[in-house]
C-alpha positions, 0 to 999 in steps of 0.5 A: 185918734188924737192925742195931748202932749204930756207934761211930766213934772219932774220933783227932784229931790236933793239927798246925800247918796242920789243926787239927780244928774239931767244929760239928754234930757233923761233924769238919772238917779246918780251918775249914768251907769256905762252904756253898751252900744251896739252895732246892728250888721245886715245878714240879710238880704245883701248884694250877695244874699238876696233872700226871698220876697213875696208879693203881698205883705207880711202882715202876721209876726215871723216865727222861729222854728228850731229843726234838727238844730238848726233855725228856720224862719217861718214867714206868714205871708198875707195872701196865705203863703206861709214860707220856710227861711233859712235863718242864715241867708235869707233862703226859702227853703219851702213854701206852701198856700194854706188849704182853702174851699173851692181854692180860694183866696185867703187873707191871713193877718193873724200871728200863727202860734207854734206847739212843738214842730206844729205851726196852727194858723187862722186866716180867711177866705174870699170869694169876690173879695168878701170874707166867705170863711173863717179856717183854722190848719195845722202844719206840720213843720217838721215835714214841710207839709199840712198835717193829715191828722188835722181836717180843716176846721171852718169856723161857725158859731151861734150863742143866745142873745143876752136877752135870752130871746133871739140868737146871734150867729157868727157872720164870716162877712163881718168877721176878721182874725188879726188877734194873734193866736195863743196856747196853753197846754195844761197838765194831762194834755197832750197838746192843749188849746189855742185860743182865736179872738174876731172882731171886724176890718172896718166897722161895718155893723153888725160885727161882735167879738168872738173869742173861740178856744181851739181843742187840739187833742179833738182837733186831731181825733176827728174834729167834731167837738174841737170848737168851744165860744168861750165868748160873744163880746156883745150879745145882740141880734139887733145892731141898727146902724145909721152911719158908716162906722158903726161903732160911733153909734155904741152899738154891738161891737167889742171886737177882739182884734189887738194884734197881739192877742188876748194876755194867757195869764196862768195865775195860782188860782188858775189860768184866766185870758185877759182880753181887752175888747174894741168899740160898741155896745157896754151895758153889764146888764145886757151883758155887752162888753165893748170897750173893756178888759175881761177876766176871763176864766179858761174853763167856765162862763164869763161872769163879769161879777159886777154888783147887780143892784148898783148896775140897775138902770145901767147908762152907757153915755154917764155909767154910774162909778159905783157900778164901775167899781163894783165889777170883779171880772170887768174893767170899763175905762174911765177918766180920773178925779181931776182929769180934765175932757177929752177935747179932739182938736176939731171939737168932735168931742165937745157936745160929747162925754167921756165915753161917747167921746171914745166911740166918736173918735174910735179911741177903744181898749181893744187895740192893747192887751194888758200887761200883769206887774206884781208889785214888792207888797205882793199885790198885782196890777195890770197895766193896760193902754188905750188908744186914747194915748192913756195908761190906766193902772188896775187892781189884777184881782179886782178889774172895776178898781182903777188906781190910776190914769195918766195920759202918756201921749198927746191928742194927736192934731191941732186947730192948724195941723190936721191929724192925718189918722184921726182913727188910728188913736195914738197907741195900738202895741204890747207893753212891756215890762221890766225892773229898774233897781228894784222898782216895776217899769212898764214901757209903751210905744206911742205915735202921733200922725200930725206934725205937732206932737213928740211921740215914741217910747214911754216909761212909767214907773209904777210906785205906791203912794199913801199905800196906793200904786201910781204911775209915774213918768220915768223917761221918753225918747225922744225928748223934745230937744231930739234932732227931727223929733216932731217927724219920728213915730208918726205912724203906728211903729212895730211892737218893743221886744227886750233883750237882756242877754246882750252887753257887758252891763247886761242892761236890758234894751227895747228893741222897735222899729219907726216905719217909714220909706226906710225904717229905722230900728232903735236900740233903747236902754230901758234904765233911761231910754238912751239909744244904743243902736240905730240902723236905717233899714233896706225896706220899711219894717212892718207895723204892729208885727214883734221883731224876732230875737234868735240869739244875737239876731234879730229879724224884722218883717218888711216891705221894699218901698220901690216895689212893695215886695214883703221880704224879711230882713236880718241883722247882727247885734254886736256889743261895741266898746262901753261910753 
């Protein structure tokens, strides 16, 4: 997935108390506040503390876990180990293989979620190397053992077709977990629920999204009626592909893959899942809901509340923009006024639309959940990426109104530099937002798999102009003038986390890892993306897993590039003197 590199145009205005002071390349309001650096020390592993290791990957993001005050590490292992670690020296303290038919393999990709001392997981099964099933489990941590009260929950699911006239079953075949898993326990629940986004490993049709919400308290009283669809992304029993990636061809589709998982938004007017969904089929008629941002209510049926007489004759290739704007529930990418074609390097998109164009090149919504801002006025927004290297700005309330888009990463390739994952897209993370002197910051990770385009971190600034809210450039690291900036982040980074408990100027710092041979954890300050902390890594970090803050640690999932063994690594963040 390609993507252009962005042009900020930087208007500096001269006023009497903020002058605009430029250092590194970073545009200051005023004098640079003092900057606390820090200095990351290895806990583990060390010559003396190995810790332990694994055989496959540590595809799922570690969890901490708090037991009789004391900090575990739990580590979801991707061929279904899931591993307690001291937190201090790196020691597995247990390990068990979560329980599958017949014992067999299984595939675990997906964040597992903690409620309580009861860890929840979703992963696969195989058989010959084919996903046979889909499970959730429950374990107990507080035991160290699965939880007797919970059966293993299989996964089997059939909905009508948008149509009314056929019936779409959900097919473990083509199904894959790497949503992450989210809860919510409403008042007068004992334990909640857990919510489980599919979509498929590779495209291979016919795959749907399928969202699915977990009833803990059923769960545990025998199970029968814990399952509920809370949605099927793309209803339809017919999904005849002609070619090896299936989405290309916009059919079916809409998976529910972002390895962060759906945004569990609980709002006055009642808890909605924000769930932005992959490549395919998107026709509101038809009720296919690919490539889109779903307001979905926890507790009643999707309804994308779109205008049906300006949706008639509804074109997926050319959608009418009426339509686009009339949806309430639904948001469907679009380019803005003035924007000009996406144009991929090797003109993939040249006989092709704006929305063909994304299918062609893969360059879905589903990679990135949203991120809610709400704005001084009172009004909210949500922030949500694209891997089309585009940040879009919509209306919270009212999804089909879009503010704003504005490219933040660079198509990635050129006529002479081959782009060397051209399906990656050129973001696949979580936003994170934060406050600048009073004004919303929104942060993005971004990377480019060529050797032409800076990529990183960015940060826009959301303000409003002529009464409308905007996006505006605020910083990027590295800038272009940044030693070796043409070879950091060329490949999918691990997701930011922010502390702000940390420093004497109490700045808030993002914290991500650029993966490579060695990978390299950056501390970045989120007033002006100047780096704080920079530390070489033993092994090479782990993309599209969140680092762990506990304290002032922080743990990484990892990988040693001499013999490919998973292990988790540690450090000590220590505030050294202020510049």
């Amino acid at each position: 997935m390609p993507l252009a590199k962005p042009l900020f145009a930087i208007a500096i205005a001269v006023a009497a108390l903020f002058a605009l002071t430029a250092c590194n390349g970073v545009f200051y309001a005023g004098a640079p506040a003092p900057v606390d650096k820090f200095k990351l020390t290895g806990i583990f592993p060390t010559t003396q503390r190995p810790s332990a290791s694994f055989d496959d990957s540590i595809l799922a993001s570690p969890l901490a876990h708090v037991l009789n005050g004391r900090t575990r590490i739990i580590a979801p292992v991707s061929d279904g180990t899931i591993a307690a670690l001291d937190a201090d020296i790196g020691e597995s303290l247990w390990q068990l293989k979560v329980p599958t038919p017949e014992n067999r393999p299984a595939l675990l990709a997906a964040t597992p979620v903690l409620v309580d001392d009861l860890l929840v997981l979703v992963y696969q099964s195989l058989a010959d190397g084919v996903k046979a099933g889909h499970h959730l489990a429950v374990l107990d941590l507080a035991r160290g053992r699965w939880h007797d009260g919970f059966p293993l929950l299989t996964i089997t699911a059939e909905q009508p077709t948008g149509d009314g006239k056929g019936v779409v079953k959900f097919n473990p075949a083509t199904a894959y977990s790497h949503a992450a898993l989210k809860h919510w326990r409403p008042s007068g629940r004992q334990l909640g629920y857990v919510y489980a986004g599919f979509g498929s490993a590779g495209d291979v049709q016919p795959f749907h999204g399928w969202l699915f919400e977990v009833d803990l308290d059923a769960w545990r009283k025998g199970g029968g009626n814990a399952l509920k669809t809370v949605l099927l992304a793309t209803p339809e029993s017919d999904c005849p592909s002609k070619m090896e990636y299936g989405t290309q061809e916009m059919i079916c589709g809409g998976g529910i893959w972002a390895p962060a998982g759906p945004l569990l938004d609980i709002s006055d007017d009642g808890p909605h899942l924000l769930v932005a969904t992959g490549n395919g089929q998107v026709d509101p008629n038809r009720k296919d809901y690919a490539n889109a941002v779903l307001k979905i209510d926890v507790d009643k049926p999707f309804d994308a509340a779109c205008d049906a007489r300006l949706c008639a004759g509804f074109d997926p290739f050319k959608p009418a923009s009426a339509c686009l704007e009339s949806c309430k529930n639904l948001f469907i990418t679009r380019p803005k006024a003035g924007d000009p074609p996406l144009k991929p390097p090797y003109h993939e998109c040249d006989n092709r639309g704006f929305w063909e164009c994304l299918a062609w090149m893969d360059y879905d919504l589903g990679a990135n959940p949203p991120v809610k801002v709400k704005l001084e006025d009172g009004r909210s927004v949500l922030v949500q990426a694209g891997k089309d290297g585009a940040a879009y700005l919509l209306d919270a309330e009212h999804l089909g109104t879009q503010y704003d888009r504005l490219q933040i990463a660079e198509l990635c390739g050129s006529p002479t530099d081959l782009c060397k994952l051209s399906w990656a897209g050129m973001i696949v993370t979580q936003p994170l937002r934060t406050e600048i002197d009073g004004e919303p910051v929104v942060i993005i990770p971004t990377f480019s798999p060529d050797q032409t385009h800076v990529a990183g971190v960015v940060a826009v600034k959301i303000v409003t102009m002529d009464g409308q809210p905007k996006l505006k450039p605020f910083w990027r690291f590295p800038t272009a003038d940044y030693p070796d900036a043409i070879k950091l982040f060329r490949s999918h980074p691990s997701f930011p986390v922010m502390t702000t408990h940390l420093g004497r100027h109490k700045n808030a710092v993002v914290w991500l890892v650029d993966i490579g041979g060695n990978g390299t954890l950056y501390g970045i300050r989120a007033r002006d993306g100047r780096v704080v902390a920079k530390q070489t890594l033993k092994g090479s970090g782990r993309q599209l897993s969140f680092p762990l803050i506990v304290g002032d640690r922080i743990y990484l999932a990892s990988k040693l590039p001499t013999t490919g063994k998973a292990f988790i690594e540690a450090y000590r963040i220590e505030p050294t003197a202020g510049e």
